[in-house]
N, C-alpha and C positions, 0 to 999 in steps of 0.2 A: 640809567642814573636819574634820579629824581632832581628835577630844574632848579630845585635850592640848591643844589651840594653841588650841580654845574655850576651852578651863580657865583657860588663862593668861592672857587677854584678857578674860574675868570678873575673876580674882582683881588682873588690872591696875587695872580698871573700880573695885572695890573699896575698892582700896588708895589709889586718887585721893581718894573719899569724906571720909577719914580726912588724906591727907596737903595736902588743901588749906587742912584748917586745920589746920596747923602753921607757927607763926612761921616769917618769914622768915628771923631772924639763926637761929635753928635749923636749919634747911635750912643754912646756910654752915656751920655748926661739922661738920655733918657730911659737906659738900664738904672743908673744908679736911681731914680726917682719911685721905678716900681721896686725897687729892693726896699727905698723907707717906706713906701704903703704896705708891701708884706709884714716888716718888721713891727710897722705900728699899730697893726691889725693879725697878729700870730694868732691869739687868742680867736679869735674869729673864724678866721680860717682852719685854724686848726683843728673847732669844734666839726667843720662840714668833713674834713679825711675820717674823724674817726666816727663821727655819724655814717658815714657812706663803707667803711670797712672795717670798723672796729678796734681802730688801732687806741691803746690808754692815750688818753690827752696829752699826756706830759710829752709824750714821744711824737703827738701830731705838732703838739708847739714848737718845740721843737724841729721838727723837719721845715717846719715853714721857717723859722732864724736861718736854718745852715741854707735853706733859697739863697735869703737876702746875704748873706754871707757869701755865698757863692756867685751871685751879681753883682755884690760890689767888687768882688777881684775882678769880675771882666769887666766893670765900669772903669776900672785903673790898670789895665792891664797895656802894655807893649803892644800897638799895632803890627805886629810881623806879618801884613797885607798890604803893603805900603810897596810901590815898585820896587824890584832890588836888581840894582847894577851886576854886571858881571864882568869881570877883567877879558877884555879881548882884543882884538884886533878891527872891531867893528865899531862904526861911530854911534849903531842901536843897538845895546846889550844890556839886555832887563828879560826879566822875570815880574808878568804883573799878574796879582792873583785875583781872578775873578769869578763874583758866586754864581752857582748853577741857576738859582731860580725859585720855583715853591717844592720848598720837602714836605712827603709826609712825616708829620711822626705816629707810629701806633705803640703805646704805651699800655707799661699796665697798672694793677691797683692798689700793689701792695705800697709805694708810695708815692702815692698820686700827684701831690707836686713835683716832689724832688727828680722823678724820674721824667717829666715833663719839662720843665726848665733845663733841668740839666744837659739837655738834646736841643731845647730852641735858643736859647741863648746865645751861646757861641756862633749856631747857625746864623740868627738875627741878625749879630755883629758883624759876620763876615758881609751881611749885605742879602744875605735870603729871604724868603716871607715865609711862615708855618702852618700847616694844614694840620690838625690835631684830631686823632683817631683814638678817643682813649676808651679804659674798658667802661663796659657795658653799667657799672655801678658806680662809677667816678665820673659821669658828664656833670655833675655839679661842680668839682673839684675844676675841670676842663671849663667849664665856662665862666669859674671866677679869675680863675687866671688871665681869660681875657679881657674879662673886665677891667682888673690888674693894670694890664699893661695900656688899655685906651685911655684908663683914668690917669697913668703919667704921662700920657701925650704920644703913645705910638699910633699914627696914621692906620684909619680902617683900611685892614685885609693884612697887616703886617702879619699878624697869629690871629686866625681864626678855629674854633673850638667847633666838629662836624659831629654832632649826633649821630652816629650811624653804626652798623653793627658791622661785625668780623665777616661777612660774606661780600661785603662791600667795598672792601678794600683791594682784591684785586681791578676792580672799575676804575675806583678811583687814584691808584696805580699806575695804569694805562690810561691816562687822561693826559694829551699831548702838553699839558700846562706843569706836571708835575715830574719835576728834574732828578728826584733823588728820593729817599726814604732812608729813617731812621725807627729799627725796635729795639724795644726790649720787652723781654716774654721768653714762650717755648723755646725750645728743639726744632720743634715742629712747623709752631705761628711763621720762624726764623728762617725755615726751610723753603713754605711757602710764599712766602714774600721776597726770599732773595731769588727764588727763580723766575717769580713774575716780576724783578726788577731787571735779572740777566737778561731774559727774553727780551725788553724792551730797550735794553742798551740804559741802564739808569742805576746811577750810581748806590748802594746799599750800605748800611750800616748796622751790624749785631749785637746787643748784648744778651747772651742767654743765659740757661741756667748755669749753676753748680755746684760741688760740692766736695765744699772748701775743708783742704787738711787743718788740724790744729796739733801742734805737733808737740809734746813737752817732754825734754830728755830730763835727764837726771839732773844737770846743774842749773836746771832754774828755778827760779822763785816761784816755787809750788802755791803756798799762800794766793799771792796775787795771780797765777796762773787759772787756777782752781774758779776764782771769783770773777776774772774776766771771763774767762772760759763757758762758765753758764750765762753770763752776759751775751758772751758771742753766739751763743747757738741759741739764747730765747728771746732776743727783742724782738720787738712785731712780730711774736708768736713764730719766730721759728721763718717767717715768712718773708725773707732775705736773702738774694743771689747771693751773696757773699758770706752766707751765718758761717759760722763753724758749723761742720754737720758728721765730720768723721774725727774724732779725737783720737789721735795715735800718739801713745805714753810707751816711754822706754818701760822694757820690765822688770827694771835694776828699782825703779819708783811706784809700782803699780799698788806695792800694798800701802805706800803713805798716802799717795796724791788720790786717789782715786776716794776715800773717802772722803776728803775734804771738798773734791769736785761733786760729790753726793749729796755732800752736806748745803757747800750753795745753790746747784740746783734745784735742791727743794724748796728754798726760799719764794720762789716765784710760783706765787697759788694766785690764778684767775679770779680778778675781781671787776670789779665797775669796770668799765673804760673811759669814762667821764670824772672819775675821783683821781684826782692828779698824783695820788700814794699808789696808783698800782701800775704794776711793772708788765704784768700779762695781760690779757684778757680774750677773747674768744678770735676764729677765724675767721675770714672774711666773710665767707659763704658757707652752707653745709654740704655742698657737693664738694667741696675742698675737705671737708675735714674726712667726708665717705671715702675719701680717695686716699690719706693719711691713713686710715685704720688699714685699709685692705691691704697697704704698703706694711706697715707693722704685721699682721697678719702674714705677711709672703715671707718677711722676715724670720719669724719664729720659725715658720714650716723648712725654711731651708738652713736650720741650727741655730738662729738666733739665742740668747738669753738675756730673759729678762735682767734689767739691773734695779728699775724703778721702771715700774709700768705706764704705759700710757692710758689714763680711765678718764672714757671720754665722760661728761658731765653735763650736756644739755646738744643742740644739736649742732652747734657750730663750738662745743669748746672741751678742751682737754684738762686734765692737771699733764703737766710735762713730761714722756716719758723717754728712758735712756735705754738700750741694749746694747749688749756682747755679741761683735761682729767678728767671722772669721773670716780669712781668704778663702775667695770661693763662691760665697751668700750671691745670690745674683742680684741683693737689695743694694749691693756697692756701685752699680751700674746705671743706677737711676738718682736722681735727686728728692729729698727728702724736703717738702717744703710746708714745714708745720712745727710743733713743738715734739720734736722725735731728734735724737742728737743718736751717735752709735759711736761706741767704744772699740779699738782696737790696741793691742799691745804687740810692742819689736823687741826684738832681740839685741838689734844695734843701731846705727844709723843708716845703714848701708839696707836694712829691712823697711824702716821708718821709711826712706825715700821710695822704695819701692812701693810701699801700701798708698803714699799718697800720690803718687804717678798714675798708678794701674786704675783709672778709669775715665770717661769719656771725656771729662772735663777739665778746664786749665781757667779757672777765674782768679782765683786768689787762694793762699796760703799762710797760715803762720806758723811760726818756729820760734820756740820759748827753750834758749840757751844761750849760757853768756862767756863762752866758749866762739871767739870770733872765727878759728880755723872753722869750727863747728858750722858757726853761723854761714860763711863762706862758702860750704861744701853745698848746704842745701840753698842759699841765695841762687849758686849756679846751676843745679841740676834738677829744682822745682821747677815742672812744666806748669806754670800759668803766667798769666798779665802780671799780677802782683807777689809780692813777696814781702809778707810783714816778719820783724825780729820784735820778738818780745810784745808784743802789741797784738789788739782784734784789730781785722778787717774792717775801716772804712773807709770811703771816699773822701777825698778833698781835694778843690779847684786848685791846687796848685799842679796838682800830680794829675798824670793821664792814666785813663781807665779802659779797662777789656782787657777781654780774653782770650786765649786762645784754644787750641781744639775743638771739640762741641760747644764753646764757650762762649764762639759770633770771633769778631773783628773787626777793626776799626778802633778808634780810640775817641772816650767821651774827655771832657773837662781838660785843664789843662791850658795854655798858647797851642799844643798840638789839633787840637778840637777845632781852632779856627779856621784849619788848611781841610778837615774833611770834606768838605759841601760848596769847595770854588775849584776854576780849574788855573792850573798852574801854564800860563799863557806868555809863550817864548816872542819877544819882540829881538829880531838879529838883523843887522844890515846895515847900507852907509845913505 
């Protein structure tokens, strides 16, 4: 390990010492500080996400608001890390929760803040310090953040930003200073890292991919269906744990909705990423987008049909393309992460639940009917973290996040967020 990234993982180490015992409501005065420097500074920030991965402007300013957004709820949130009593027969009966120490987090690009904050934050709160492992094209993103947070007055090593690459992270892993780790990323990234977390007794946290049902029976609002619907499966280019990416339509509605879902679709043509009008624009990298065609490619070969093609257009960018997916296609097994959505049709609801079951993944789901038995049936028997009615897929601080199945676990945002990265420490006695 090179003597700077020991350095910094001491002076992390350190800095924990000191900031575990710093009041709570102190910890939020000075979350809420860096939420108005993001907020007052979106535009700024926002240009370096989509400089570094291409995302349209409007959607980088954006992600940096829903930050500051997201740090003011835990700047005002309920301390539930506060001793808590327990009725007994003992004169010492508490529960006091206390943080492990310095987490990594390894992060990835598609959005570079929100996926960054959204893991140190809560952790921070609870009284942790952050070691920040981000990708390989977002350490710009990674070292404004911490500038961020020193310029509202968090003590050096509280979150420090490590320039280093993915072969690095099992080291710095197994560095007896580092209590825990938090990703989001692969399958794969998810698998390595949780087993070089097991190995060393240290506590993990997953979010991985997916690929998320969007579900529309017959009684819902097609119109608005249709128009969220290519929302859900194209902002940031398709490049979204949670996009919609398998669209399962009753086939009592296939001949009405399905045009109209065609029709907004194609609204979204690749332009600038710096012109605050455009809704698409290119992928991160061109080795992401080579790995999107050859997935389209596998598609076709094992019965795919085309609906709207995917034509890719320079070498990182697409116009958006949709397919006819059957049970079976081994493209259902893997996740889709680019501007590629795929079409399936059921027969009833009891087929619907099955298509969006039958595959590796449990992140999130939605279902568009207004039909509450309806809504009911698949609330209960959707295997993932989330369950939206009527509504896309997003995040928000109030509600807890993750997955299950190949999906990771543990849970981001939320009061539940605060309990992942302390240990729950039994005081019993007289």
């Amino acid at each position: 390990m090179e003597q700077s990234i020991e350095n910094k993982l001491i002076k992390a180490d350190k800095a924990f010492s000191e900031w575990k015992k710093t009041p709570f409501e102190d910890r939020q005065k000075l979350i809420a500080k860096a939420a108005e420097i993001l907020k007052n500074n979106s535009e700024k920030f926002g240009s370096i996400i989509t400089t570094e991965m291409n995302k349209p402007i409007s959607q980088s300013i954006a992600e940096v608001e829903k930050c500051a957004l997201m740090m003011n709820y835990y700047a005002d949130a309920e301390n539930i890390l506060k001793p808590e009593k327990v009725d007994s027969e003992y004169s010492y009966s508490e529960i006091h929760y206390v943080p492990k120490g310095v987490i990594l987090g390894v992060m990835p690009w598609n959005f570079p803040f929100w996926q960054v904050l959204r893991f140190a934050v809560p952790a921070i709160l609870a009284g942790n310090t952050v070691v920040l492992k981000h990708a390989s094209i977002c350490f710009g993103s990674g070292n404004a953040i911490e500038e961020v947070l020193l310029e509202a007055g968090f003590p050096e090593g509280i979150f420090q930003n490590l320039e280093v690459g993915h072969n690095e992270v099992k080291e710095i892993l197994e560095h007896e200073a580092v209590k825990g780790v938090s990703l989001t990323g692969s399958g794969r990234a998810g698998a390595e890292v949780a087993s070089t977390a097991g190995l060393n007794m240290k506590k993990s946290l997953l979010e991985l991919g997916g690929s998320d049902a969007f579900i529309v029976l017959d009684d819902a609002d097609l119109d608005k269906a249709a128009k969220v619907g290519a929302q859900a499966r194209l902002q940031n280019c398709g490049q979204t744990c949670v996009a919609a990416k398998r669209f399962i339509i009753d086939e009592k509605i296939e001949d009405v909705f399905l045009p109209k879902f065609i029709e907004e679709y194609k609204k979204f043509v690749p332009g600038n990423p710096m012109d605050k009008e455009t809704k698409i624009s290119g992928m991160a990298r061109p080795d992401l987008a080579d790995d999107l065609e050859k997935q389209f490619k596998k598609a076709l070969e094992n019965g795919a049909e085309i609906m709207i093609p995917l034509e890719r257009i320079s070498d990182h960018e697409f116009k958006p393309g949709l397919i006819r997916v059957y049970e079976g296609n081994p493209i259902l097994q893997e996740e889709l992460f680019g501007p590629l959505g795929m079409v399936m049709v059921a027969k009833n609801d009891e087929e619907a639940l099955k298509m969006a079951n039958d595959i590796p993944f449990g992140l999130s789901n939605s279902v568009w009917t207004n039909d509450k038995d309806r809504q009911l049936f698949f609330i209960e028997n959707l295997e993932s973290g989330t369950v939206n009615i009527n509504r896309m897929t997003s995040s928000d601080p109030r509600f807890p996040f993750g997955g299950t199945k190949a999906s990771g676990y543990g849970t981001e945002l939320s009061l539940l967020a605060l309990k992942e990265f302390v240990t729950a420490k039994t005081i019993v006695g007289n």
